[in-house]
N, C-alpha and C positions, 0 to 999 in steps of 0.2 A: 319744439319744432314739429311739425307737420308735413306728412309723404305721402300722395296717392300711392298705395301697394297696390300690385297686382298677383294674384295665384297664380301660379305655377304656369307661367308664361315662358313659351321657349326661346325667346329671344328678345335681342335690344328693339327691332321693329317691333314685334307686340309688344314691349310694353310703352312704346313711346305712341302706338296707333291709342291702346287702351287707356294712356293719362288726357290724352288728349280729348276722347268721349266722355271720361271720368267729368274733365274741367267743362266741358260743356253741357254736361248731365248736374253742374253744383253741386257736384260728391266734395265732402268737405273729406280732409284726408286724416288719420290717422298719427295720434303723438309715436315720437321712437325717440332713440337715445342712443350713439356709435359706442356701441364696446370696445371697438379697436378698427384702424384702418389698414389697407390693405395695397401699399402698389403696385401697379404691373407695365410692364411696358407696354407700348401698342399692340403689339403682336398678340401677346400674353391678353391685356384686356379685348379683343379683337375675339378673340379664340372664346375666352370666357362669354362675350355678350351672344356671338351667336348659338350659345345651348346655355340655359342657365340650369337646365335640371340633368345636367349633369355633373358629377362628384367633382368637388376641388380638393386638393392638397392642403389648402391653408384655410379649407374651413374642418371643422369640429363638432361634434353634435351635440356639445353643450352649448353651440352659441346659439340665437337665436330667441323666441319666448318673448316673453315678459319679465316687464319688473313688478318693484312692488307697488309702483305708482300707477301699472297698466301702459306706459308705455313700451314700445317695442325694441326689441331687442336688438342692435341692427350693425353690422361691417356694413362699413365705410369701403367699396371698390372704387379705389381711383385711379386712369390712365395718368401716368406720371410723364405722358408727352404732349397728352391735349388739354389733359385737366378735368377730364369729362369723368363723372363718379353718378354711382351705383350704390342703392343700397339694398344688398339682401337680410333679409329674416330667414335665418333656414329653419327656424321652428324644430330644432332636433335633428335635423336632416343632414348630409354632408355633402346637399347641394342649397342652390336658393330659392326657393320652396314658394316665398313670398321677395318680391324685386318692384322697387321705386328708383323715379331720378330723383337724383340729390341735384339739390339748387345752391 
């Protein structure tokens, strides 16, 4: 599988302005791989998309990285009332450092 990532993007609007210059720029995107996924209500994913560098509770600083294969490391954020998912890399971090839409 295949994700435009974006750096350390502060929000659901940037990063959906940046996949979309990505996709028109023929940026091909980057392998990852969900270590685990993650529900949240609306409100909850709501809260989450508009800051994504800031700290969550149910992330860890081991998640994130690489595998051995080089793909990325990646939660699965999914609104469990629209269906609409997220994925961050937090690369170490106990925010999400690096954020794609999942498709």
């Amino acid at each position: 599988m295949k994700a435009l990532f974006g750096r350390k993007l502060n929000n659901i609007k940037e990063l959906r302005e940046t996949t979309e210059e990505a996709k028109k720029d023929g940026v091909i995107g980057s392998d990852y791989t969900v270590i685990r996924e993650v529900e949240l209500s609306d409100s909850e994913f709501k809260k989450f998309a508009s800051n994504f560098l800031e700290d969550q509770p149910w992330i860890k600083n081991s998640d994130g990285g690489s595998n051995e294969k080089g793909e990325l490391r990646c939660i699965r954020v999914i609104n469990k009332d629209t269906g609409e998912k997220i994925l961050s890399n937090t690369e170490g971090y106990e925010f999400s450092r690096y954020t794609a839409i999942a498709d």
